[in-house]
N, C-alpha and C positions, 0 to 999 in steps of 0.2 A: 059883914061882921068880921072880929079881927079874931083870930084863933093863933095860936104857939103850939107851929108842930116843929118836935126836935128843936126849941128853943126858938127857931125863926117864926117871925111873923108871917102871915098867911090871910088872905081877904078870901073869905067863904061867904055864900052867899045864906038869907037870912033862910033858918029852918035845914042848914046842911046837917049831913049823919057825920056819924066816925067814918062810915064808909066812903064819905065825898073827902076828907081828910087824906084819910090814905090814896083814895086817887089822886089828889093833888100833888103831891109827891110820887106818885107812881112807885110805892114800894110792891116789891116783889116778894112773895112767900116764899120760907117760914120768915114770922115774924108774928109777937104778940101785942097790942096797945092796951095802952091806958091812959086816962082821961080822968084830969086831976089828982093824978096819983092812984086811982081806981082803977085795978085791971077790970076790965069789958073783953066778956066770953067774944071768939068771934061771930056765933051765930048772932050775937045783938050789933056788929057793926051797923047795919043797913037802919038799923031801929033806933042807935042811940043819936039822941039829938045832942047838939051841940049850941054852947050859948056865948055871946063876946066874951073873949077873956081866955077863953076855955086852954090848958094848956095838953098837949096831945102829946104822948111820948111812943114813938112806935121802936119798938126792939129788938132788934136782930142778933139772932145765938151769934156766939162765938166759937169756931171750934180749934183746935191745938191742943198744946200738952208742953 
């Protein structure tokens, strides 16, 4: 299935999590997602499923001044 992480296309496969998401890209911690504009707790990465289309926003603090 096709998913939009960080606006790029991404082939997951059927039945993948948030969690397979973020391994896809290999983001590294801190960072929060969300999934169609709905923040998802991390405890639910592994749990939330994901469906075509789906767009994944993973977000990394910024820090400065």
């Amino acid at each position: 299935m096709k998913v939009f992480i960080n606006k790029h296309e991404h082939e997951l496969a059927s039945g993948a999590t948030l969690a397979d998401a973020i391994a896809a890209i290999e983001a590294k911690p801190p960072f929060a997602a969300a999934v169609n504009t709905q923040f998802v707790p991390r405890t639910q990465y592994p749990e939330h499923l994901l469906k075509d289309g789906d767009r994944v926003e993973i977000i990394f603090p910024v820090t400065g001044g």
